[in-house]
Every structure is written in structure tokens, then in C-alpha cells.
ZAPA-804618 format. One record per residue (C-alpha): residue number from 1; residue in three letters; x, y, z. Coordinates in pm, 1 decimal, m for minus. Layout:
N
+-----+-----+----------+----------+----------+
!   k !   r !        x !        y !        z !
+-----+-----+----------+----------+----------+
! NUM ! ALA !        X !        Y !        Z !
...
+-----+-----+----------+----------+----------+
This chain:
262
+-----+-----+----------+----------+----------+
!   k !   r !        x !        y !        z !
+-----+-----+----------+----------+----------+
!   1 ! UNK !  10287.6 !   2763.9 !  10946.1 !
!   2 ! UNK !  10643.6 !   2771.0 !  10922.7 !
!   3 ! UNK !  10819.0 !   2540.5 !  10639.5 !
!   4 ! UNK !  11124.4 !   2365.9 !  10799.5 !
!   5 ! UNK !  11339.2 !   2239.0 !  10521.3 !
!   6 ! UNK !  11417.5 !   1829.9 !  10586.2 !
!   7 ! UNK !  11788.6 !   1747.4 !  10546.8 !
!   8 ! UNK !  11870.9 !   1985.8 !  10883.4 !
!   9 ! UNK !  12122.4 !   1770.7 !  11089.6 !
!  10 ! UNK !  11968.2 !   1611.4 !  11435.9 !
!  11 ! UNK !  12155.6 !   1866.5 !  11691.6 !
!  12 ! UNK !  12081.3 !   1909.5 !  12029.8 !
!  13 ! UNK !  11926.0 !   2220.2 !  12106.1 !
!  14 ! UNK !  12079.2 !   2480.7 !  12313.8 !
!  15 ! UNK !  11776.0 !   2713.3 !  12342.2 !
!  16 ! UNK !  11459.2 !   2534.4 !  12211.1 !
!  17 ! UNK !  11103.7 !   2846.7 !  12165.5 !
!  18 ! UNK !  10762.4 !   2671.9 !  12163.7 !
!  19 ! UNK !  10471.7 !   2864.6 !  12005.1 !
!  20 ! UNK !  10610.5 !   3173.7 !  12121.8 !
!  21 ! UNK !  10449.6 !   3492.0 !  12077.4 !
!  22 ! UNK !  10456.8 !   3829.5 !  12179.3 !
!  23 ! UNK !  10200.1 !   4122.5 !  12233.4 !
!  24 ! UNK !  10261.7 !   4484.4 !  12340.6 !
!  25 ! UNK !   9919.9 !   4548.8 !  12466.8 !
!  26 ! UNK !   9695.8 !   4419.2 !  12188.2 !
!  27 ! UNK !   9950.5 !   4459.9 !  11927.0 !
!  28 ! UNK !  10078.8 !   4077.6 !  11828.3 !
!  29 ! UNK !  10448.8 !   4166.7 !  11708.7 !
!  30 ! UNK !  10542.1 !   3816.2 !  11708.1 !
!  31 ! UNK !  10325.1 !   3508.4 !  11580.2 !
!  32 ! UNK !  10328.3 !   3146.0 !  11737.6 !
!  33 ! UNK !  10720.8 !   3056.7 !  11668.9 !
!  34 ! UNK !  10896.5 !   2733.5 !  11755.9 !
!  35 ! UNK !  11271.8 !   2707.0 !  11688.9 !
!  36 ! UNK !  11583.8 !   2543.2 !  11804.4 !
!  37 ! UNK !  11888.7 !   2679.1 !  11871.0 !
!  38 ! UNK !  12206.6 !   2455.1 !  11872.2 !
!  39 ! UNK !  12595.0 !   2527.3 !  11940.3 !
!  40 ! UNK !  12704.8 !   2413.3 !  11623.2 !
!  41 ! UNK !  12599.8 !   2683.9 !  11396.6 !
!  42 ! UNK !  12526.6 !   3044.3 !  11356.7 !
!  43 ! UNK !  12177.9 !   3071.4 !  11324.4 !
!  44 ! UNK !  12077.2 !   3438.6 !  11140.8 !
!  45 ! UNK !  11711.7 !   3620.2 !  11121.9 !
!  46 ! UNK !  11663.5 !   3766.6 !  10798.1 !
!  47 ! UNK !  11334.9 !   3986.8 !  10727.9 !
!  48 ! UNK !  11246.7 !   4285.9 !  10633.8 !
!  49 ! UNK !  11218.8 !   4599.5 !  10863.0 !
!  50 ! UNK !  10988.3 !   4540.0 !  11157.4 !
!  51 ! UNK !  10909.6 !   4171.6 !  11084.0 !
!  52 ! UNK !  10996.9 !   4103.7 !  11441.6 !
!  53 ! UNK !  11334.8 !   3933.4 !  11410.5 !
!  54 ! UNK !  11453.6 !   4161.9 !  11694.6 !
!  55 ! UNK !  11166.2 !   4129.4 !  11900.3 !
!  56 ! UNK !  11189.6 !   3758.1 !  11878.5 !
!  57 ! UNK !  11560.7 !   3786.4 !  11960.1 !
!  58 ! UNK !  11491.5 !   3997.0 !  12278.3 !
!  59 ! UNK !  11239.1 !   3676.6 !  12411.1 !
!  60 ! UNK !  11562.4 !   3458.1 !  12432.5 !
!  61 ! UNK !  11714.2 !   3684.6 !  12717.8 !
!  62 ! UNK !  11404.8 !   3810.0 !  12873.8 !
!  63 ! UNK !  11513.8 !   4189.6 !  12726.5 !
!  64 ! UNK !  11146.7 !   4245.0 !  12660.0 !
!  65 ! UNK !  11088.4 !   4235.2 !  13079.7 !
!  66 ! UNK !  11161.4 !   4624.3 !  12996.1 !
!  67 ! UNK !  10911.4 !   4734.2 !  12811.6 !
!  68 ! UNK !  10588.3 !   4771.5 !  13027.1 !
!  69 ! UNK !  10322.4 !   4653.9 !  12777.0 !
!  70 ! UNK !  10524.9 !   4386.4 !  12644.2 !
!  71 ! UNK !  10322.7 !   3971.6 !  12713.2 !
!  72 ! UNK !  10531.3 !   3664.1 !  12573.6 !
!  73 ! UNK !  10329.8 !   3338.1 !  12541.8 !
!  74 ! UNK !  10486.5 !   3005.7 !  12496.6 !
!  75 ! UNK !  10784.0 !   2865.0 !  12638.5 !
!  76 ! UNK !  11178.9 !   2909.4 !  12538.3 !
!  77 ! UNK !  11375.1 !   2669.3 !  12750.7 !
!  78 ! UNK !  11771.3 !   2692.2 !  12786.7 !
!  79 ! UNK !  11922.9 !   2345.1 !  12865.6 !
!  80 ! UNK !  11561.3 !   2256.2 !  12924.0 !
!  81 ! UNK !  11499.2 !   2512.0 !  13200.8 !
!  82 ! UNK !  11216.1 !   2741.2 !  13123.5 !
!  83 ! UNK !  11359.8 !   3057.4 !  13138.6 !
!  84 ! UNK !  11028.8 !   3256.3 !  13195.4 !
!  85 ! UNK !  10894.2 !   3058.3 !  13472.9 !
!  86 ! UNK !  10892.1 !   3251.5 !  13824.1 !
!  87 ! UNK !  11199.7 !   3076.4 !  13954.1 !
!  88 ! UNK !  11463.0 !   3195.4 !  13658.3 !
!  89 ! UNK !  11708.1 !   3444.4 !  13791.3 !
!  90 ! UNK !  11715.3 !   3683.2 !  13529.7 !
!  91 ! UNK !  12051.0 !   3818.4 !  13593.4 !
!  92 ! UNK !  12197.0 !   3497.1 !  13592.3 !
!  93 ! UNK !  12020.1 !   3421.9 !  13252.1 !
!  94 ! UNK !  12125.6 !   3745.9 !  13087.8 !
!  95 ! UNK !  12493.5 !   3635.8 !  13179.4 !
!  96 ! UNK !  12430.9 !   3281.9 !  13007.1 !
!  97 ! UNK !  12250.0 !   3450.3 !  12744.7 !
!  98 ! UNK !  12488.5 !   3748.7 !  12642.9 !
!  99 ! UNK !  12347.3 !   4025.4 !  12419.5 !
! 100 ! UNK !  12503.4 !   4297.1 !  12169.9 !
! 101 ! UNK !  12298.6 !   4520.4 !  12056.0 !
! 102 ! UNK !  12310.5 !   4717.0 !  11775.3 !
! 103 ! UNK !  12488.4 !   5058.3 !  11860.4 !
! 104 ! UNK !  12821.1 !   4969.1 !  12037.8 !
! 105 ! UNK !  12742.5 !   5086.2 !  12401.0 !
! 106 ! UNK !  13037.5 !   5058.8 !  12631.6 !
! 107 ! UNK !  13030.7 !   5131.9 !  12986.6 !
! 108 ! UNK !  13165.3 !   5527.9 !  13042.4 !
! 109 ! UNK !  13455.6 !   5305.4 !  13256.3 !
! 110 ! UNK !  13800.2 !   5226.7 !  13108.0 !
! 111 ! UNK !  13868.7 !   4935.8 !  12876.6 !
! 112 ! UNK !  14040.9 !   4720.9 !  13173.7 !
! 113 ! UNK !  13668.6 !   4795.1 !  13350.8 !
! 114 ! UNK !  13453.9 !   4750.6 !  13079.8 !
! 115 ! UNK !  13573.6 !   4370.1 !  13078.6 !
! 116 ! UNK !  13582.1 !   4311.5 !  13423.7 !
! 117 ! UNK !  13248.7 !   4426.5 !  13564.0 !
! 118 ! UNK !  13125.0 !   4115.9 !  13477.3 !
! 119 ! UNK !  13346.8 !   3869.8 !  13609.6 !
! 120 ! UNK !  13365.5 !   4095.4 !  13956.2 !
! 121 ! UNK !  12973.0 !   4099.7 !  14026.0 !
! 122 ! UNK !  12933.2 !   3783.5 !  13936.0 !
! 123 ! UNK !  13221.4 !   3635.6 !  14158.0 !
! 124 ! UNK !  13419.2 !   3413.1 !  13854.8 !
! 125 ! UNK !  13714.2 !   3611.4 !  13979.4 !
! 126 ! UNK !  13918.9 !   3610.0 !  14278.2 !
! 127 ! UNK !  14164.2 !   3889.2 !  14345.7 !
! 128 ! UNK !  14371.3 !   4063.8 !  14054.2 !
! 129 ! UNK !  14563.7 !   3827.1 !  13868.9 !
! 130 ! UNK !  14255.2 !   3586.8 !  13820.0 !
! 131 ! UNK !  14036.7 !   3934.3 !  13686.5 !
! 132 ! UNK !  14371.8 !   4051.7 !  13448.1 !
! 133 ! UNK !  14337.6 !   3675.9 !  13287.7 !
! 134 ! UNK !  14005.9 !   3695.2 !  13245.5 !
! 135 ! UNK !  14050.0 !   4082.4 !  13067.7 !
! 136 ! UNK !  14324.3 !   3935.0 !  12872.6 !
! 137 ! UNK !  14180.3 !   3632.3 !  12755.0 !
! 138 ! UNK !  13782.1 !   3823.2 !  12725.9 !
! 139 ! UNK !  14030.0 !   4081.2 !  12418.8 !
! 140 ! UNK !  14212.7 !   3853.7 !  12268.5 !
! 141 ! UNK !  13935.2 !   3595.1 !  12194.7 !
! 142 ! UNK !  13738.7 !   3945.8 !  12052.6 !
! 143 ! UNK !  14080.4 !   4000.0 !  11847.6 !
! 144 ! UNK !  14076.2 !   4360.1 !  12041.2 !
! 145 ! UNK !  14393.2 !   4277.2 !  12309.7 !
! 146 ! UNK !  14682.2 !   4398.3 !  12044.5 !
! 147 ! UNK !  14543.6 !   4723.2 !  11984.5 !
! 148 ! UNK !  14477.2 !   4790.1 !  12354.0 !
! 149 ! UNK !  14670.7 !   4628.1 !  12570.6 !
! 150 ! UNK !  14894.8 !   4924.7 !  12602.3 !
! 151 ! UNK !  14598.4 !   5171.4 !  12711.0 !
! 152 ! UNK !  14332.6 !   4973.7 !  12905.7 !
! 153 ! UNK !  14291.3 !   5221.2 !  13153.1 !
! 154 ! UNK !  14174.5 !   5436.6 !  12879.4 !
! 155 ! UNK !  13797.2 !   5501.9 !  12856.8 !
! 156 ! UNK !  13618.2 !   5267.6 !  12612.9 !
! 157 ! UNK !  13398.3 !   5537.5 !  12463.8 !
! 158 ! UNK !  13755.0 !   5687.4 !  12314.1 !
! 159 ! UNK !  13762.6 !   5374.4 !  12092.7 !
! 160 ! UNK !  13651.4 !   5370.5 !  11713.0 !
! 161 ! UNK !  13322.6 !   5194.2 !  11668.2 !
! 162 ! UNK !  13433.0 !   4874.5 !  11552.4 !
! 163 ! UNK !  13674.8 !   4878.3 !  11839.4 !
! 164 ! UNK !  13396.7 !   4971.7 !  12048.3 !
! 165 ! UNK !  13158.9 !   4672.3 !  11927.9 !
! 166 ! UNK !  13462.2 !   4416.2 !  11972.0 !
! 167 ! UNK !  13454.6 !   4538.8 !  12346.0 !
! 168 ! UNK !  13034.0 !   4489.1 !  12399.7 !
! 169 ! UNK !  13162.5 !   4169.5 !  12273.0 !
! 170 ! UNK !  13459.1 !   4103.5 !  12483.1 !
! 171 ! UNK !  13251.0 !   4221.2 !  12767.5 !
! 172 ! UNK !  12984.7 !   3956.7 !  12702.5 !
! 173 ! UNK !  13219.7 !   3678.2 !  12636.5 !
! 174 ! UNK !  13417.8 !   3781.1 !  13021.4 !
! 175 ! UNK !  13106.5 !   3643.0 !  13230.5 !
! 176 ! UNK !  13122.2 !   3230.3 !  13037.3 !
! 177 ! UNK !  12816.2 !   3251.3 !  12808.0 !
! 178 ! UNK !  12656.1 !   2974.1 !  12719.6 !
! 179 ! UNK !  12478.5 !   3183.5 !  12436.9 !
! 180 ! UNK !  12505.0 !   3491.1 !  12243.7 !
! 181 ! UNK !  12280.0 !   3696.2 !  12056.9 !
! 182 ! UNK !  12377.2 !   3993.4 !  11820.8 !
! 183 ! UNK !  12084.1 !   4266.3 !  11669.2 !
! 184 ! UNK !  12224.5 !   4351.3 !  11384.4 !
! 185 ! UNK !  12574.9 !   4441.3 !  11535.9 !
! 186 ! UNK !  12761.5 !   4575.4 !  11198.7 !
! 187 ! UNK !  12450.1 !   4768.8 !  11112.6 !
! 188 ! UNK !  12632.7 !   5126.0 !  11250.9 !
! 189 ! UNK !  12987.6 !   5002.9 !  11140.9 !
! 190 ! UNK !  13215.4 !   5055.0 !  10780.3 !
! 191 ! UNK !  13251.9 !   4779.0 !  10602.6 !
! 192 ! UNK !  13613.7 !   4710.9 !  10773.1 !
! 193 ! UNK !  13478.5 !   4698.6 !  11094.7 !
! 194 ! UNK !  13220.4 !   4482.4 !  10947.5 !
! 195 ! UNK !  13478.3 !   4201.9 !  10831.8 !
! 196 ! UNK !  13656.9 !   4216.0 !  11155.9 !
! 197 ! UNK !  13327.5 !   4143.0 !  11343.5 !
! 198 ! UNK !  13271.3 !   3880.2 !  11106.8 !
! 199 ! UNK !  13569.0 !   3713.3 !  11138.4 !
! 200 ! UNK !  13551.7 !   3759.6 !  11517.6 !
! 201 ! UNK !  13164.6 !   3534.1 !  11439.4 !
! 202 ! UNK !  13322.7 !   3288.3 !  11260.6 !
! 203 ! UNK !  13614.3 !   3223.6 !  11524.8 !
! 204 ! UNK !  13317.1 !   3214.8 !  11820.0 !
! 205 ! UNK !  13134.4 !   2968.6 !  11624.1 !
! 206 ! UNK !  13107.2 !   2603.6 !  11805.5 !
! 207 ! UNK !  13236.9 !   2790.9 !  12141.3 !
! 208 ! UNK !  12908.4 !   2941.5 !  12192.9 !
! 209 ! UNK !  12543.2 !   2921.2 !  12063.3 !
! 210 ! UNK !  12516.2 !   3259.0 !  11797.3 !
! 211 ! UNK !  12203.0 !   3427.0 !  11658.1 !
! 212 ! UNK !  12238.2 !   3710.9 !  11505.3 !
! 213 ! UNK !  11972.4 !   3948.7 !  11341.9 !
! 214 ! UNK !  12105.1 !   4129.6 !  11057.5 !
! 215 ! UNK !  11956.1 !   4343.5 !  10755.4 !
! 216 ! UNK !  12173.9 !   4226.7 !  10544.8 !
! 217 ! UNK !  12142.2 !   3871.4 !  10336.1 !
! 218 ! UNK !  12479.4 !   3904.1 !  10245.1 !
! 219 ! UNK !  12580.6 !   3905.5 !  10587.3 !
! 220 ! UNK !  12346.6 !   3627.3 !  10683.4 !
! 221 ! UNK !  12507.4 !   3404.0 !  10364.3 !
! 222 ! UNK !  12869.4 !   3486.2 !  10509.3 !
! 223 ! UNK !  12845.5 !   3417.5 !  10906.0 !
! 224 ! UNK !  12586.5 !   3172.8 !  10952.1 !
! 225 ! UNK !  12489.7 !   2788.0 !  10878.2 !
! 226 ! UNK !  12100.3 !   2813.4 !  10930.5 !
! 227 ! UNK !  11874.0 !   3121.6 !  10846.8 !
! 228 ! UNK !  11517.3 !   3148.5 !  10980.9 !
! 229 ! UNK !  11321.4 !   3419.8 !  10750.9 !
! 230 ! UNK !  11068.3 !   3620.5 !  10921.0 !
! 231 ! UNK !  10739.9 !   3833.4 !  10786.0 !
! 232 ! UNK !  10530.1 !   4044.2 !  10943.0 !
! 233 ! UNK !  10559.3 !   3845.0 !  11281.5 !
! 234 ! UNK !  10550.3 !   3489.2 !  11140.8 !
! 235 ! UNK !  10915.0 !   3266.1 !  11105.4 !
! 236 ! UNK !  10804.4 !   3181.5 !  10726.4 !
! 237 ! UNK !  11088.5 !   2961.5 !  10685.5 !
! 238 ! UNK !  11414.6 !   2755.2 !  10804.8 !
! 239 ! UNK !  11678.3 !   2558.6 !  10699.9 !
! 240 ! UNK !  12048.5 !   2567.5 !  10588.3 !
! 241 ! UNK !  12143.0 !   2945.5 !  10451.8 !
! 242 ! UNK !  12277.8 !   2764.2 !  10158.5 !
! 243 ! UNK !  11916.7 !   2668.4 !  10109.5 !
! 244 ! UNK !  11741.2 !   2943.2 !  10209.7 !
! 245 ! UNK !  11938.2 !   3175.7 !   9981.7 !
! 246 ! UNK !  11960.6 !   2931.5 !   9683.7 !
! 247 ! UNK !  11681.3 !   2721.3 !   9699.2 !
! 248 ! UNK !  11406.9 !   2846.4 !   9939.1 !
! 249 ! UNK !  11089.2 !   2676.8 !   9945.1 !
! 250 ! UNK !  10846.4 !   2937.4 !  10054.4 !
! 251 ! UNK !  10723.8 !   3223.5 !   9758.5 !
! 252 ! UNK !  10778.2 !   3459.6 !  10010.6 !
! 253 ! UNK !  11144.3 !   3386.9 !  10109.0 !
! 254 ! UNK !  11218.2 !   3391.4 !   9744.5 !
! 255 ! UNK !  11028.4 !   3721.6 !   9711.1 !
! 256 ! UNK !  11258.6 !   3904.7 !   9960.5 !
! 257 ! UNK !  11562.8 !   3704.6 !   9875.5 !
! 258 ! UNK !  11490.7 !   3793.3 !   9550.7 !
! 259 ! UNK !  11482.5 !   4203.1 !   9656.8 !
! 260 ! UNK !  11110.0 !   4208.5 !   9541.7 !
! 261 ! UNK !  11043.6 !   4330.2 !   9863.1 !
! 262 ! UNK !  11240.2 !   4453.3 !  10219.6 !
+-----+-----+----------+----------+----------+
């Protein structure tokens, strides 16, 4: 039973999961878990290793449809749609719900392309000067278009990693997301590339719907508004991060916030 601290704010949700959980085959990875997800705030998974914060993540874009094996039960709606039922274009819903995933992976495609595959195959550009706005505006809201704009026909592998993660996020931003979800997206960066991504969170925030999975409580305290803390497949506990980092009310949350265990 997940605790679900009292004094949240009544916010509409964005995303709403009902009872969800997920097997791959017989293995339950993720344990009967009912959240909202609003606009307003940042909303971070915190958990130790294989807890199933990114598994859960992966339900709210359908990236689990990959894996063979993989069964979600439950229902996650988006705007009140039901975004597993048979009728759900899943390449539409994967451009409302945008995902970056942990290793910066940027199409082998110059900058310029990288940003405007998007826009092109999903028809929210017509002809040249619409697609160069959309690149344009897609790197500047990222905070990347000042240190490329002079070389965006250069390939976006030749960046440096953060640069590279700024333009996975760039790229999801180009097709109009409703929602975007991060896995731990600082976890292969230094710690300057870090901030930058940070501050690139905290300028997103209110424009979009943000969950992000991160290994790091630190992280979690700086970027986000509401934590959810997950063990061993269950969300133990949610509420404000202030809360959940100073005043949890589950053993267990305090346990791992405390570094007894993780």
C-alpha cells in the first residue's frame, strides 16, 4: 500500500496509472501502482537499483511493447485516453510522450537532422523556413543553439556528452510534447554537464509534464517538486520532495534516504 502524504495540491493530472503492474513472463517487476502525473511539477523516482522506477517509467510511453515477455496490467490514461487500449497510435503517443534515456543516443545524422526528423515525419513542418524555426527554437529552448548554430550540419555523435544529451532533448522537445520522461539522464555525464541539464529541467518545468528517474537523491531534491520512492516493485511512498527527503513517513523511505540501504 502506498502512503500518499495529505497536503499535495489538487492538480489536474496529465498522465493518471491505475493499479499498474508489470510482468516479464512470471517475473512481477512492478507491483499494483497508481499515480498522477501533473504539468506543474517535476515529479522524480527515487529507489534503489532495480526497484523498478525505470520499468515503471517505460509503461508511460508504451517502451516496454519491445521487450517480448513484457505484460502491463492496469490502466495509464493521458488526457483521459487509455493509452494501451487497441486504438492508441503508438507513434503518435511516443511523440506526446517524449523519452531520454539514459546514454545520450543521437541519430548518426547531423545536428540540423537530428532536430528535424521529427517535425518532418510527423508533418508539423512545411517547407524549409518553417523546419529551420522549429531547429532553432527545438536548441535554444535545450540552451544548445549558441554552441552550434555555426556547425549544424556537423554530425551529432561529434558532440561532447552533455552536448549530446541536450540534443536527445532538443530532439524530443521539436515534435510538441505534451510529456517528457528522463531515465536517469545525467547518470553518464560530469557533474558540469549535470548542472546544465538541470538547469535546462528547471527552465522546462510548467511547459511540459517531467518525470525523471534518477539514482541520485540529491538530484531528485534539486529538480523536482514531488518524489515517488520505489522498493522492490512497490511505489512505497509520495508526496512533496521537501517531505519525502525531510520528513518521510514510511520506515523504509527513511531507511534509503537515510543511506541505510541503495
Amino acid at each position: 500500500m502506498t502512503v500518499v502524504h495529505d497536503n499535495l495540491e489538487k492538480t489536474e493530472a496529465k498522465m493518471r496509472a491505475k493499479d499498474v503492474s508489470v510482468y516479464y513472463g512470471a517475473k512481477k517487476a512492478i507491483d499494483d501502482v497508481s499515480i498522477d502525473i501533473p504539468t506543474e511539477y517535476v515529479t522524480a523516482f527515487i529507489g534503489p537499483s532495480g526497484c523498478g522506477k525505470s520499468t515503471f517509467l517505460r509503461t508511460l510511453n508504451r517502451m516496454n511493447d519491445t521487450i517480448p515477455s513484457a505484460r502491463v496490467e492496469g490502466s495509464i490514461e493521458l488526457d483521459g485516453d487509455d493509452i494501451y487500449s487497441s486504438g492508441m497510435d503508438v507513434v503518435q503517443l511516443r511523440a506526446r510522450v517524449g523519452m531520454v534515456f539514459q546514454k545520450p543516443n543521437p541519430f548518426p545524422k547531423s545536428i540540423y537532422e537530428n532536430i528535424a526528423y521529427g517535425p518532418k515525419i510527423h508533418g508539423l513542418a512545411e517547407g524549409k523556413d518553417e523546419l529551420d524555426a522549429v531547429v532553432e527554437r527545438s536548441l535554444r529552448r535545450a540552451g544548445l543553439w549558441d554552441e552550434v548554430k555555426d556547425r549544424l550540419q556537423d554530425s551529432g555523435t561529434a558532440l561532447s556528452g552533455g552536448q549530446q544529451q541536450r540534443l536527445c532533448i532538443a530532439r524530443a522537445i521539436a515534435v510538441d510534447p505534451e510529456v517528457i520522461l528522463m531515465d536517469e539522464p545525467c547518470s553518464a555525464l560530469d557533474p558540469i554537464a549535470t548542472a546544465k541539464i538541470e538547469e535546462l529541467i528547471d527552465e522546462l518545468n510548467g511547459r511540459y509534464a517531467i518525470v525523471i528517474v534518477t539514482h541520485s537523491m540529491q538530484q531528485a531534491a534539486r529538480v523536482s517538486q514531488r518524489t515517488a520512492f520505489f522498493h522492490l516493485g512497490k511505489m512505497i511512498e509520495y508526496g512533496r520532495t521537501t517531505d519525502i527527503f525531510t520528513t518521510p513517513l514510511e520506515q523504509r523511505t527513511q531507511d534509503y534516504i537515510t543511506g541505510r540501504y541503495g
